[in-house]
VEXDRENGU-535688 format. One line per 8 residues: number of its first residue (from 1); their letters; for each residue x, y, z of C-alpha. Coordinates in nm, 3 decimals. Example, Ala and Ser with C-alpha at 12.3 -4.5 7.8 and 13.67 -1.06 7.14 Angstrom:
2
1) as) 1.230:-0.450:0.780 | 1.367:-0.106:0.714 $
END
This chain:
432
1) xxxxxxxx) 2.415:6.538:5.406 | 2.241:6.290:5.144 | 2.483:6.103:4.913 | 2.352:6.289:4.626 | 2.451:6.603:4.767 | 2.763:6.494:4.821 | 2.820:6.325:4.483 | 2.739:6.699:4.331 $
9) xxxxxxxx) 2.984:6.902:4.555 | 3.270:6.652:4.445 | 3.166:6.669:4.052 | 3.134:7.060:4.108 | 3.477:7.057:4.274 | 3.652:6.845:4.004 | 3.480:7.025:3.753 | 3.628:7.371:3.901 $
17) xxxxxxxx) 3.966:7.266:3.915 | 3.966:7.129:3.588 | 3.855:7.449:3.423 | 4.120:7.629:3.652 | 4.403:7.383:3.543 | 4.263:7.486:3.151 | 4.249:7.862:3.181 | 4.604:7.867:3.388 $
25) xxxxxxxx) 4.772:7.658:3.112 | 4.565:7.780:2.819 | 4.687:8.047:2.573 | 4.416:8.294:2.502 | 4.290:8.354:2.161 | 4.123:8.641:1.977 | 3.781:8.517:1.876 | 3.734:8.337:1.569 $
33) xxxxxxxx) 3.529:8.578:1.335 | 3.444:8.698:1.015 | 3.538:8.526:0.669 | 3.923:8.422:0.694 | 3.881:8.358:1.086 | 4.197:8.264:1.270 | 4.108:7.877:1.411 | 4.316:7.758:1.673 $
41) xxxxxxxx) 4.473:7.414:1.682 | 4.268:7.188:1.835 | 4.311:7.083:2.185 | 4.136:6.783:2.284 | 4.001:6.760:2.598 | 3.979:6.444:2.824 | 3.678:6.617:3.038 | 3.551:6.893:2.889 $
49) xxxxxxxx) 3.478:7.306:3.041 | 3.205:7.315:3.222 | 3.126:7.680:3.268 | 2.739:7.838:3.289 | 2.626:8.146:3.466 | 2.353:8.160:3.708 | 1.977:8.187:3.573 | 1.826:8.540:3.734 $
57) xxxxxxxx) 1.618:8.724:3.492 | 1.574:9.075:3.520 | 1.501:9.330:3.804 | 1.178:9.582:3.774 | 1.232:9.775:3.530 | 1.606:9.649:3.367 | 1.678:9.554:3.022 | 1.939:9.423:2.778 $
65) xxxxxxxx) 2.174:9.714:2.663 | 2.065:9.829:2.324 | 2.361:9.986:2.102 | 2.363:10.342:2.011 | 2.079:10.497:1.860 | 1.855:10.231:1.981 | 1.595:10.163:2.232 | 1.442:9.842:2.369 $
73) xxxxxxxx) 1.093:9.772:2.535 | 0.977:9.457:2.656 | 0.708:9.322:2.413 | 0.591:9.070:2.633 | 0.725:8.936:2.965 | 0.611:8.647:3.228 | 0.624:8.386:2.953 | 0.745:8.092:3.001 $
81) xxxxxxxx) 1.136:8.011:2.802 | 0.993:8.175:2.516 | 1.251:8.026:2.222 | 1.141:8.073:1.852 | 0.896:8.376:1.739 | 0.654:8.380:1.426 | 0.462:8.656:1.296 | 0.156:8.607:1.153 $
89) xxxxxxxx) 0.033:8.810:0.782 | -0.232:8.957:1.058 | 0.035:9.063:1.243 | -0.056:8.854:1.601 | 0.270:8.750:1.711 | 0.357:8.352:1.862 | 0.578:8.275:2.053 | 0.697:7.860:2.108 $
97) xxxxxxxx) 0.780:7.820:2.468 | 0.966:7.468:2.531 | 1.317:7.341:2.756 | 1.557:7.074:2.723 | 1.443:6.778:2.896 | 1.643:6.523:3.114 | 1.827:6.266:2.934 | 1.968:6.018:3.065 $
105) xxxxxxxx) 2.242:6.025:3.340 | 2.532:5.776:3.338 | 2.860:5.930:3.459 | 2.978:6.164:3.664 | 3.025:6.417:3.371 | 2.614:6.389:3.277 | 2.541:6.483:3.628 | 2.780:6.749:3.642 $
113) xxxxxxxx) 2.617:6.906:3.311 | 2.232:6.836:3.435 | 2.336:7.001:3.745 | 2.527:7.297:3.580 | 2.216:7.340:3.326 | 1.963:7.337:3.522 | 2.142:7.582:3.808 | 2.126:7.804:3.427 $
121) xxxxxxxx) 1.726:7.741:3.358 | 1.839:7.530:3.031 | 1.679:7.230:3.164 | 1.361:7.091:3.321 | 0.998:7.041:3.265 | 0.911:7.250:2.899 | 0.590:7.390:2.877 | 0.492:7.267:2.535 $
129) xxxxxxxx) 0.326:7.509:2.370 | 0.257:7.826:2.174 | 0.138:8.165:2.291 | -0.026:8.482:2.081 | 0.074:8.759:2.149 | -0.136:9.074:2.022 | -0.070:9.446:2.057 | -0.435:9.619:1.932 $
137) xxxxxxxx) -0.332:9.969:2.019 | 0.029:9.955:1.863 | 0.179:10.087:2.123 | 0.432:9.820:2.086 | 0.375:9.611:2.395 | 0.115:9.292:2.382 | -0.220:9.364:2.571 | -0.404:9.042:2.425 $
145) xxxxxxxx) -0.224:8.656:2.536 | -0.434:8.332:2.450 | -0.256:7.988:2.419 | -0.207:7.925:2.076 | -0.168:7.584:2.122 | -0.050:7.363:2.426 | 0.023:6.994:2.482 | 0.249:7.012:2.215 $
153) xxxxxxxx) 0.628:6.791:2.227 | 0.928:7.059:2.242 | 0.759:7.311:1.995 | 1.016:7.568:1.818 | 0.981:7.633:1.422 | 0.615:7.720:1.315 | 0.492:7.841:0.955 | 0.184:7.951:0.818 $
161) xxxxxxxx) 0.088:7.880:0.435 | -0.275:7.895:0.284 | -0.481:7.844:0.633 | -0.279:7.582:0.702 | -0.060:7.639:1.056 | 0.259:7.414:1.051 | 0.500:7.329:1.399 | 0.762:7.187:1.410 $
169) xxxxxxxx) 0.773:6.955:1.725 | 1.118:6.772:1.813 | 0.968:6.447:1.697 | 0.808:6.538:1.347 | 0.693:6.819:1.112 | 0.264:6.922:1.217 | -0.009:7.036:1.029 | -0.311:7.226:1.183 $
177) xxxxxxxx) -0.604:7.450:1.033 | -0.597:7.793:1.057 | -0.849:8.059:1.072 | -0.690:8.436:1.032 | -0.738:8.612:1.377 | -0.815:8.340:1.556 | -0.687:8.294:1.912 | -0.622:7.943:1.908 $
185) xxxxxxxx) -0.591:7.630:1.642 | -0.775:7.349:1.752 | -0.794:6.983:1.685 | -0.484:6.685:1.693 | -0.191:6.773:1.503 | -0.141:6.554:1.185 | 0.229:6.421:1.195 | 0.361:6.475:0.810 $
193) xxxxxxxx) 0.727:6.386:0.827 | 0.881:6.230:1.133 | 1.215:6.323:1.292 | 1.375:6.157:1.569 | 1.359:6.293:1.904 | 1.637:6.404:2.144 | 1.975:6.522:2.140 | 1.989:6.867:1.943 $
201) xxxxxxxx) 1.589:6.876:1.993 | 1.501:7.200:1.844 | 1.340:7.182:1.487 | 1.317:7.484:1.276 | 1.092:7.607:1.039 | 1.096:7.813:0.711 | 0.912:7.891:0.431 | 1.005:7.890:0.058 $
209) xxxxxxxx) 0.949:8.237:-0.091 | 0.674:8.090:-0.307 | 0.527:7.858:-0.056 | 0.583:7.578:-0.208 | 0.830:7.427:0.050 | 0.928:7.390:0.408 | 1.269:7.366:0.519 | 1.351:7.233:0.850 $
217) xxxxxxxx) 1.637:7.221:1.056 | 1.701:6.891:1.274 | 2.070:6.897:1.488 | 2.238:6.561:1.538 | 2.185:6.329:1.828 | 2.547:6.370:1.978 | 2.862:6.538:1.972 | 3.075:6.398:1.708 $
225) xxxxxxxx) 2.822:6.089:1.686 | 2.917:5.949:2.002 | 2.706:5.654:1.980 | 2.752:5.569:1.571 | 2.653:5.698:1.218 | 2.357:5.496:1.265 | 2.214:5.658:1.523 | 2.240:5.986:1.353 $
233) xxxxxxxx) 2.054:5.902:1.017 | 1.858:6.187:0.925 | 2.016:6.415:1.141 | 2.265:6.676:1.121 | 2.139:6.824:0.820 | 1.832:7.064:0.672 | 1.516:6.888:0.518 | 1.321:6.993:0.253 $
241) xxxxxxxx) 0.961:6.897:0.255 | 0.706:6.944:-0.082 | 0.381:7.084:0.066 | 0.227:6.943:-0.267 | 0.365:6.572:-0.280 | 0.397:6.534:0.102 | 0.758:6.451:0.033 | 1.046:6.498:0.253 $
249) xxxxxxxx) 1.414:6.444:0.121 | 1.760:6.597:0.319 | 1.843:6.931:0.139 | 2.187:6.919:0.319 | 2.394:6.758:0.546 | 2.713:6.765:0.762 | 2.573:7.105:0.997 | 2.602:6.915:1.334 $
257) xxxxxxxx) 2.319:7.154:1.480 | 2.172:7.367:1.200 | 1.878:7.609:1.378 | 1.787:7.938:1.255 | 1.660:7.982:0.916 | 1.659:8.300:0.659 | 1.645:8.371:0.303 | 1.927:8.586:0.134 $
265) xxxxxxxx) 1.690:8.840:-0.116 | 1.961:8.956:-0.330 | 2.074:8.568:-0.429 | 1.749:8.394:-0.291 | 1.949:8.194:-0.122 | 1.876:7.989:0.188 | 2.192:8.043:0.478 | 2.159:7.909:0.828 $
273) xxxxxxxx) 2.326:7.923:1.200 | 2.517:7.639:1.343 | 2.658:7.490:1.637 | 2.979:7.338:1.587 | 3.152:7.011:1.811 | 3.275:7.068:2.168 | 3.582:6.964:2.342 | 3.845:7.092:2.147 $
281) xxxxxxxx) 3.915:7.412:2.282 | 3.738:7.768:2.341 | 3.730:7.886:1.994 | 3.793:7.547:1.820 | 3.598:7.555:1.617 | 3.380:7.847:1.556 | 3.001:7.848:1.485 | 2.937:7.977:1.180 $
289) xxxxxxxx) 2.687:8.169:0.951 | 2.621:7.962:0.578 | 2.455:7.975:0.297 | 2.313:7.624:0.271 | 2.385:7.462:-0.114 | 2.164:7.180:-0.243 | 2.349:6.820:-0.167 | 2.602:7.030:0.028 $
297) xxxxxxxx) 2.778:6.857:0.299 | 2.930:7.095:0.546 | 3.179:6.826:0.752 | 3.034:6.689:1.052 | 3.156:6.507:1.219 | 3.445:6.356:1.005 | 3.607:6.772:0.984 | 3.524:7.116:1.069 $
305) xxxxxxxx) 3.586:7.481:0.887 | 3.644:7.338:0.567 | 3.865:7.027:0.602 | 4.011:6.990:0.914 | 4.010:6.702:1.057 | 3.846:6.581:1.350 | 4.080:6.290:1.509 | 3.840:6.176:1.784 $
313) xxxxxxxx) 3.604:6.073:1.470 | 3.656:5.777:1.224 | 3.733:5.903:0.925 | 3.627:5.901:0.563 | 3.851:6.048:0.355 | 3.601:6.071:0.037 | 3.366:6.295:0.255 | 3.637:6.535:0.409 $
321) xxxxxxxx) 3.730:6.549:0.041 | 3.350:6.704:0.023 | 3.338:6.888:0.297 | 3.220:7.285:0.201 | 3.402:7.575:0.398 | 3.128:7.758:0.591 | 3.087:8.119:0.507 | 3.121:8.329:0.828 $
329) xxxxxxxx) 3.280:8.246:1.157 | 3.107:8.357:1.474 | 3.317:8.232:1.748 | 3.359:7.949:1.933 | 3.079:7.826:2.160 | 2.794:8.118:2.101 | 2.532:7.911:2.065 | 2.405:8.075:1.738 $
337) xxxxxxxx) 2.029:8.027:1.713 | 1.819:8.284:1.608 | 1.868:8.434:1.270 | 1.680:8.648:1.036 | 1.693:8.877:0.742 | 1.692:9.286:0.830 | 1.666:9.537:0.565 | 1.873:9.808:0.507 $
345) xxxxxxxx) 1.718:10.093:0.737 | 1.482:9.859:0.976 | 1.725:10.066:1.226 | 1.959:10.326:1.275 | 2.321:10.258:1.182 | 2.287:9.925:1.075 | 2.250:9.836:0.664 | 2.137:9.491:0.495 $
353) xxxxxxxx) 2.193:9.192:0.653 | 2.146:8.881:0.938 | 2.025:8.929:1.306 | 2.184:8.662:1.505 | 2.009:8.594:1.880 | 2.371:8.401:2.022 | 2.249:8.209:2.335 | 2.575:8.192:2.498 $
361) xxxxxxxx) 2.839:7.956:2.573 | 2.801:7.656:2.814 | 3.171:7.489:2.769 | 3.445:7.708:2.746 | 3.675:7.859:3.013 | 3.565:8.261:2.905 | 3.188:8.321:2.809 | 3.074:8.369:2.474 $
369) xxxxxxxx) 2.803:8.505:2.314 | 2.491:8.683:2.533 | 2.401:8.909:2.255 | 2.187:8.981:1.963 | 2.447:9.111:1.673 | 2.436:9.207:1.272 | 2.648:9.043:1.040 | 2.629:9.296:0.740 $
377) xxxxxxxx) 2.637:9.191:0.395 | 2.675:9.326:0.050 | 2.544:9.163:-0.280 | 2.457:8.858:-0.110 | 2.772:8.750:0.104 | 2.881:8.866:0.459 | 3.127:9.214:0.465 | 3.224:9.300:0.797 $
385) xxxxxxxx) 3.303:9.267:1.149 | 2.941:9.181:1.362 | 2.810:9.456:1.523 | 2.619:9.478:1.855 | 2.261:9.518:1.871 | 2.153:9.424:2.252 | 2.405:9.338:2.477 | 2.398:9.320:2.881 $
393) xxxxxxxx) 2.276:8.990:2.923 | 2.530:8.873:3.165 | 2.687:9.043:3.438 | 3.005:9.172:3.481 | 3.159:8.874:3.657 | 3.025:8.622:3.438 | 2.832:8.451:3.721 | 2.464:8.523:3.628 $
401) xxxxxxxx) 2.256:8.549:3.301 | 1.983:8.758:3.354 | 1.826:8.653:3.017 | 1.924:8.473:2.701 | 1.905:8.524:2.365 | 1.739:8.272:2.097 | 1.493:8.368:1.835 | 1.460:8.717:1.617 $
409) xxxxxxxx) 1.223:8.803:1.393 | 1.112:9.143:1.260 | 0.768:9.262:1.432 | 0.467:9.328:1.253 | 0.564:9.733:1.277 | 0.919:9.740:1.152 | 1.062:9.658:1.465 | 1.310:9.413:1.590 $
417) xxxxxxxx) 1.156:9.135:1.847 | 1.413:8.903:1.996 | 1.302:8.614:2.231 | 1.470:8.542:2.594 | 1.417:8.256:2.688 | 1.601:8.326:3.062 | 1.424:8.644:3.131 | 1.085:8.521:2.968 $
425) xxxxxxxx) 1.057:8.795:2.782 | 0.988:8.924:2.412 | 1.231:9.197:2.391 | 1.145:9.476:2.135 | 1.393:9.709:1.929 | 1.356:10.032:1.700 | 1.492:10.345:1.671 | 1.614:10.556:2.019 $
END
């Protein structure tokens, strides 16, 4: 048996017992939801859970579990870790298909999380680019595929204002020029604000209501910036950039991995998804759903939830002092990513408010997330407990994924299209 081999049994083994020694010792806790979310104390951990299910996709003919009163169709399938969707005004439909990349591995810990990752189909070779998806006889399933656009750099957010096609690659904000119902966009991409690459790679887009702006979501580089605040300038927060002066400033800062994006109608207001710090326990602490204030600062990484202090960080008092409580807890670990505004009646049983696709935990001793849910809210804020839309992604034992939730978005006929990025599939949702 090669070294290497053998060097991945023993971090495997460790890695086992350690999450063992955890769960034996560990108190459980009731997830940390809603608005006044119970947070545990935090529990630092010397080497953190290390806990992913196995990367299957789906049989012939399975799907997610939709709730009551629902039904859901696969859009598209056999794409390749479709993440982030985009409709178009002629209602073609892209999908960004891109994967975490290797970084670099320098302790036991890094191999142990490349090897546990990629074992779950979060990490390899991404296929860097952007697929259309068309459905001409609207029978709710795509007929039509053309690359969009390929030989792109981790593509995820995209936005379309005046013929002018925007992506949102992990190293900057791109510009192309569109043509409505065209297959494809051709030409080089014109880089108009940089961002740097790595780390929390994905880089969401949205629109401003009038068009006038772009908002874009860039996560930080580390942790709890592992390697400095200097390496995480620019990061960790949501940029604004003026279509008409080409200028790009940070809207808001302190949301260590801000990704999906949606306006609020009732308010206008802009709220987000994030992905809070590992390490310090299963639901310590919780992602959360915000609305995102101009010149807010949301705590990372000196504090989390509010104020709470994060001891493995140095501190600065005047910016805990700062710090904004987030608005809605979603648990610990979810992996919230996807998020967009549904309308009151889009489908059965479920009123106004935000679709959240919740990739799944990666680092906790129980699984979390797996799911597409609704967070409903009234006159602009979040009311109530979340409520399942498609569920099913894992199976029973926890030990395989058969697909994985990321973006939403609602479909050019009402529906609801989710992306998988495990099962490679655009899933599709409406009324049973």
């Amino acid at each position: 048996m090669s070294f290497s081999r053998i060097f991945a049994r023993l971090v495997a083994s460790v890695g086992a017992a350690m999450i063992l020694m955890r769960r034996w010792g560990a108190t459980p806790h009731q997830p940390a939801v809603g608005t006044e979310p119970s947070v545990p104390d935090a529990v630092p951990q010397g080497i953190p859970t290390l806990k992913m299910p196995t990367a299957k996709g789906w049989a012939l003919g399975q799907t997610p579990i939709a709730a009551a009163g629902l039904k859901v169709n696969a859009f598209a399938a056999g794409l390749s870790h479709p993440r982030w969707i985009h409709v178009l005004p002629n209602g073609d439909v892209l999908a960004a298909e891109a994967l975490s990349t290797p970084g670099g591995i320098r302790t036991a810990f890094d191999y142990a999380i490349y090897s546990t990752m990629k074992r779950a189909a979060a990490v390899g070779d991404s296929p860097n680019r952007i697929t259309l998806l068309r459905d001409l006889d609207g029978d709710g399933v795509a007929e039509v595929r053309h690359v969009f656009k390929e030989g792109l750099n981790q593509p995820f957010g995209m936005a379309m204002q005046d013929n002018t096609f925007y992506i949102g690659n992990t190293d900057g904000l791109y510009q192309l020029p569109y043509i409505d119902k065209a297959d494809a966009v051709s030409g080089a991409p014109e880089k108009l604000a940089p961002f740097k690459p790595g780390g929390h790679w994905t880089r969401s887009i949205l629109a401003s209501p009038d068009g006038k702006k772009l908002y874009i979501g860039v996560g930080s580089d580390t942790n709890i910036a592992d390697n400095g605040m200097e390496a995480e300038e620019g990061r960790a927060a949501i940029w604004e950039y003026d279509l008409a002066s080409g200028k790009a400033r940070i809207f808001a800062s302190g949301l260590r991995n801000p990704v999906g994006l949606a306006w609020e109608p009732t308010t206008g207001s802009l709220w987000t998804v994030v992905n809070e710090r590992d390490g310090l326990g299963d639901e310590t602490p919780p992602d959360y759903l915000t609305e995102v204030v101009e010149d807010g600062f949301y705590g990372w990484p000196f504090c989390y939830w509010g104020q709470t202090v994060d001891d493995r960080v140095p501190q600065d008092s005047e910016m805990v002092a700062k710090a904004r409580r987030p608005d809605y807890a979603l648990g610990g670990h979810t992996a919230s990513l996807g998020l967009c505004w549904m309308p009151d009646r889009t489908l059965p049983g479920y009123g106004d408010g935000m679709v959240i696709g919740q990739h799944g935990s990666w680092n906790r001793s129980n699984l979390s997330g797996y799911r597409m849910i609704h967070v409903p809210f009234k006159d602009g804020k979040p009311c109530g407990p979340p409520k399942d839309i498609l569920s099913g992604f894992l199976s029973t034992d926890e030990k395989v994924s058969y697909g994985r939730p990321v973006g939403v978005a609602i479909g050019p006929d009402g529906s609801l299209l989710m992306a998988d990025d495990v099962g490679d599939v655009i899933w599709r949702v409406t009324a049973a």
